[in-house]
Backbone as a chain_set.jsonl record, in Angstrom:
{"seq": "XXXXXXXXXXXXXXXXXXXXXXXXXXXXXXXXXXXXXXXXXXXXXXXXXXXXXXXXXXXXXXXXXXXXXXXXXXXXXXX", "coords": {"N": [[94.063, 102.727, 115.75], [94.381, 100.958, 113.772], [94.641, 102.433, 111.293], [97.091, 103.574, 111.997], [99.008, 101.634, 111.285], [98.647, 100.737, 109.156], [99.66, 103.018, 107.329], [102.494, 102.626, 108.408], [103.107, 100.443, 106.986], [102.687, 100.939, 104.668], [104.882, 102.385, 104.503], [106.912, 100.742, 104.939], [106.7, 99.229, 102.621], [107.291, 101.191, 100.746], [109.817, 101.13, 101.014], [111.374, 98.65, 100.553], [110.446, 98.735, 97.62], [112.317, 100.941, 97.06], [114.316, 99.739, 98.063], [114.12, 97.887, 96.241], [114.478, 98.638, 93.36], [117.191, 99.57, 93.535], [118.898, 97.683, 94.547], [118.386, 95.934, 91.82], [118.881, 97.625, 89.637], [121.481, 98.939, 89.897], [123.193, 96.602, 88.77], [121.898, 96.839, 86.425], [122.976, 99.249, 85.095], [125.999, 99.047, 85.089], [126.658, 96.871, 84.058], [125.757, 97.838, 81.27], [127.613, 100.101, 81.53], [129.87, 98.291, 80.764], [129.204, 96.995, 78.685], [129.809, 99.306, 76.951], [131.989, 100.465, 76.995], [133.219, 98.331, 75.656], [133.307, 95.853, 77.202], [132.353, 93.743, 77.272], [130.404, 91.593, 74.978], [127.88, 92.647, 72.764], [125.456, 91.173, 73.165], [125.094, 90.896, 75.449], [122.717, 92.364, 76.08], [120.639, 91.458, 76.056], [120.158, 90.093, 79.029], [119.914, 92.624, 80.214], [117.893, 93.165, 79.697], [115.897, 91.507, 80.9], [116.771, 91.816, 83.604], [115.527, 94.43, 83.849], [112.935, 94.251, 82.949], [112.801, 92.265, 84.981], [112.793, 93.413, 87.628], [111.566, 95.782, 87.642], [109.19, 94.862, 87.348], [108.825, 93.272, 89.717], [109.21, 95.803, 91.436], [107.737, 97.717, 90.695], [105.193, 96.38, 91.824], [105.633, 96.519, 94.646], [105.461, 99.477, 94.826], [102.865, 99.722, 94.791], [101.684, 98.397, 96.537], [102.901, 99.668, 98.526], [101.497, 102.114, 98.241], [98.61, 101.477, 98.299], [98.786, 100.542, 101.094], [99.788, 98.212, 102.476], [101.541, 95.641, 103.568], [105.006, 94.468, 102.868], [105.315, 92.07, 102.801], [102.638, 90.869, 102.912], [99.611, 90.135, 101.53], [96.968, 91.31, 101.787], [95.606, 94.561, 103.293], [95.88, 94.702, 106.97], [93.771, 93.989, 109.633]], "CA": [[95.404, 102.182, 115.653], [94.474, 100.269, 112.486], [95.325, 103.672, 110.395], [99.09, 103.865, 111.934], [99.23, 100.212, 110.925], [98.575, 100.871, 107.53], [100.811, 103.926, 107.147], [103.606, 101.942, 108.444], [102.84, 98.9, 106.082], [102.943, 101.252, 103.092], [106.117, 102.937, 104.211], [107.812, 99.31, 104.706], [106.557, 98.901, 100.579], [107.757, 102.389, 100.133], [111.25, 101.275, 101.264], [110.871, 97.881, 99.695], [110.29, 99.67, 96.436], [113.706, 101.844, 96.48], [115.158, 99.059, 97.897], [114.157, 96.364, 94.984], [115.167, 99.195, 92.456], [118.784, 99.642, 93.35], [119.718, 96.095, 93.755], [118.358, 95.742, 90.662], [119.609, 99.311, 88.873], [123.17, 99.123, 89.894], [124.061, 95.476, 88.164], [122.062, 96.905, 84.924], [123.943, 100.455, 85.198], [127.476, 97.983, 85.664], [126.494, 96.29, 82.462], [125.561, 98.777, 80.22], [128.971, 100.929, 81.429], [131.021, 97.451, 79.988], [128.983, 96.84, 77.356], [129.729, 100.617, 76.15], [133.27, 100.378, 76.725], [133.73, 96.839, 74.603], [134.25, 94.908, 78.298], [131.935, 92.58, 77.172], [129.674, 91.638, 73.797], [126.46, 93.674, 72.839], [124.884, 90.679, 73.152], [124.406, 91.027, 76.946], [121.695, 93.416, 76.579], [119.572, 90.249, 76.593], [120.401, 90.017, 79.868], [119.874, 93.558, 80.852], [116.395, 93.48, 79.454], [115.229, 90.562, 81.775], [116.591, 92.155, 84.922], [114.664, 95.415, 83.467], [111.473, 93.254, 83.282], [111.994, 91.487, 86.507], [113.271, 94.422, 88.512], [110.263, 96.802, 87.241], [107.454, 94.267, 87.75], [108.814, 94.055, 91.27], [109.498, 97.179, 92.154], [105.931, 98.247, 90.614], [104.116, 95.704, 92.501], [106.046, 97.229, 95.824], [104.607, 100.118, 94.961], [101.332, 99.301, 94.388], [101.352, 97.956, 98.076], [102.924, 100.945, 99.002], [100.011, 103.09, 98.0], [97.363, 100.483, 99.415], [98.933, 100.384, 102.714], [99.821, 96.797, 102.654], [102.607, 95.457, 104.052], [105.53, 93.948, 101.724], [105.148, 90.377, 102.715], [101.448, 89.899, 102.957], [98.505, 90.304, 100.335], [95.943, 92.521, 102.185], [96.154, 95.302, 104.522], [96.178, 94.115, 108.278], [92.406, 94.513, 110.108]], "C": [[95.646, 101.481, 114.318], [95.321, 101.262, 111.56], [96.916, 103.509, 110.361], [99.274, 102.538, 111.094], [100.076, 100.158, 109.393], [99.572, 102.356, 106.873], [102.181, 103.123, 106.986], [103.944, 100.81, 107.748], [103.455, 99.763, 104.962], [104.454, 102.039, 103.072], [107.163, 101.754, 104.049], [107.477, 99.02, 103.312], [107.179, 99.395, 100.167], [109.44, 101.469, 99.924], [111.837, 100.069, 100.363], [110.956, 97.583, 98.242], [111.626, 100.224, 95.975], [114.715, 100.755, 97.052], [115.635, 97.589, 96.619], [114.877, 97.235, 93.423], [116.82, 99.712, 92.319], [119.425, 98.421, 93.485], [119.324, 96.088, 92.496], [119.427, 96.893, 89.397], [120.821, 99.4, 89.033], [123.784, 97.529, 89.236], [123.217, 96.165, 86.682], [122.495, 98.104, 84.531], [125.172, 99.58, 84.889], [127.106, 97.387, 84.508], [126.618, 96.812, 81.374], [126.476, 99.579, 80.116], [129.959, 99.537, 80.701], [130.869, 96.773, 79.072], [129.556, 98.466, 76.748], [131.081, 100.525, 76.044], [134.534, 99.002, 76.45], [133.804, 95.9, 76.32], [133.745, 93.605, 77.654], [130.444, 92.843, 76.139], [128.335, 92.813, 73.907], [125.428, 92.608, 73.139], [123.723, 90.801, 74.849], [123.462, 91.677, 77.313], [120.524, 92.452, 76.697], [119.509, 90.138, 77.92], [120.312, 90.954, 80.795], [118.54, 93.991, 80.416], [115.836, 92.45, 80.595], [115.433, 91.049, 82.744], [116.041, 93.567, 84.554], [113.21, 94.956, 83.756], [111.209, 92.482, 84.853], [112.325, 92.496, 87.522], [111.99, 95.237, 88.209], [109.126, 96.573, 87.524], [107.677, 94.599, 89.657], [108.81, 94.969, 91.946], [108.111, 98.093, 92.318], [105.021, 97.784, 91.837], [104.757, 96.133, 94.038], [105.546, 98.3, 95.598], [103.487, 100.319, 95.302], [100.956, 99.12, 95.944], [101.826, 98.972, 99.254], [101.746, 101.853, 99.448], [98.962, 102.144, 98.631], [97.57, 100.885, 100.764], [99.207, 99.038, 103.231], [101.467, 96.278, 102.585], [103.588, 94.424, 103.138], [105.496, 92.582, 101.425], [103.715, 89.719, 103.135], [100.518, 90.419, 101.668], [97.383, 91.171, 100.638], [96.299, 93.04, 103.168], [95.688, 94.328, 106.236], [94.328, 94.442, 108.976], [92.935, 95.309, 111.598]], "O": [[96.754, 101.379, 113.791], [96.447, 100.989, 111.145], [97.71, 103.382, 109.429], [99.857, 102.72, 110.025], [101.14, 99.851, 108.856], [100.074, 102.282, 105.751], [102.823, 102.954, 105.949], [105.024, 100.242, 107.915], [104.502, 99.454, 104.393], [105.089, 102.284, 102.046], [108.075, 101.767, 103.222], [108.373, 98.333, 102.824], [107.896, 98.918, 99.288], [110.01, 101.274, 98.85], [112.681, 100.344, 99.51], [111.382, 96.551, 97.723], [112.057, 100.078, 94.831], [115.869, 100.776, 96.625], [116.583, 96.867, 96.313], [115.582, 96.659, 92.595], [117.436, 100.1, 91.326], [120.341, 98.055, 92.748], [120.319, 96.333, 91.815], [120.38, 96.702, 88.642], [121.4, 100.059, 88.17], [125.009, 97.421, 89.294], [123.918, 96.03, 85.68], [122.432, 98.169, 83.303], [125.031, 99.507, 83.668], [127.878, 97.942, 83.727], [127.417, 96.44, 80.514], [126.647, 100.068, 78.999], [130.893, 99.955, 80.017], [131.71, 96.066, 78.516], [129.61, 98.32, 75.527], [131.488, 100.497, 74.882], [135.707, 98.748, 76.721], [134.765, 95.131, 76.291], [134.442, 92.602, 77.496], [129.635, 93.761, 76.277], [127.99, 93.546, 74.834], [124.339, 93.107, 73.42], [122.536, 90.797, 75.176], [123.133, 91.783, 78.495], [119.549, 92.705, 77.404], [118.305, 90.035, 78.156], [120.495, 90.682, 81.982], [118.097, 95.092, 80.74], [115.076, 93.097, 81.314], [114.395, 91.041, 83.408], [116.272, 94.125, 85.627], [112.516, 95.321, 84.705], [110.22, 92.229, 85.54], [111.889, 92.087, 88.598], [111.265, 95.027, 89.182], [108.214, 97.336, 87.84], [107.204, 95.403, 90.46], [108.392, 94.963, 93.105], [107.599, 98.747, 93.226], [104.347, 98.489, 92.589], [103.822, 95.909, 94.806], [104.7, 98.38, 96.489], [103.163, 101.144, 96.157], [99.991, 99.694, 96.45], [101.401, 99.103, 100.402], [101.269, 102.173, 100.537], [98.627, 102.45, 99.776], [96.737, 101.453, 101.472], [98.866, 98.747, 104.377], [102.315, 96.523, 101.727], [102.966, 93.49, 102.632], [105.591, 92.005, 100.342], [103.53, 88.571, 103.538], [101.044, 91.2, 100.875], [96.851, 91.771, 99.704], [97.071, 92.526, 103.977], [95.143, 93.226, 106.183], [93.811, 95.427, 108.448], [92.116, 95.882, 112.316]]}, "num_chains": 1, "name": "protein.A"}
């Protein structure tokens, strides 16, 4: 039963994963369309590099626990 456990851990990462990359991916998509069409300075790409960096680490490290088998809100798989 441990096995299913761990399946189902890494699919809750999986999901986790595509879910930490579209909150993130649709406000720096939405940026980058009103930086392109003047809405607002070029400067803001400062701002679309940090949620790049913090959206990517997370999303990685959901992965990562994906592939383990480890469930999104703990640190090792389950015994």
């Amino acid at each position: 039963m441990g096995f299913f456990k761990n399946i189902w851990d890494g699919l809750l990462s999986l999901l986790a994963a595509i879910a930490t990359f579209v909150v993130f991916g649709l406000p720096i998509w939405a940026t980058h369309q009103a930086i392109t069409y003047g809405i607002v300075p070029a400067w803001v790409y400062l701002a679309v590099v940090g949620l790049v960096f913090i959206g990517g680490n997370l999303g990685l490290a959901f992965l990562r626990k994906a592939l383990d088998g480890v469930a999104p809100l703990r640190d090792r798989k389950r015994r």
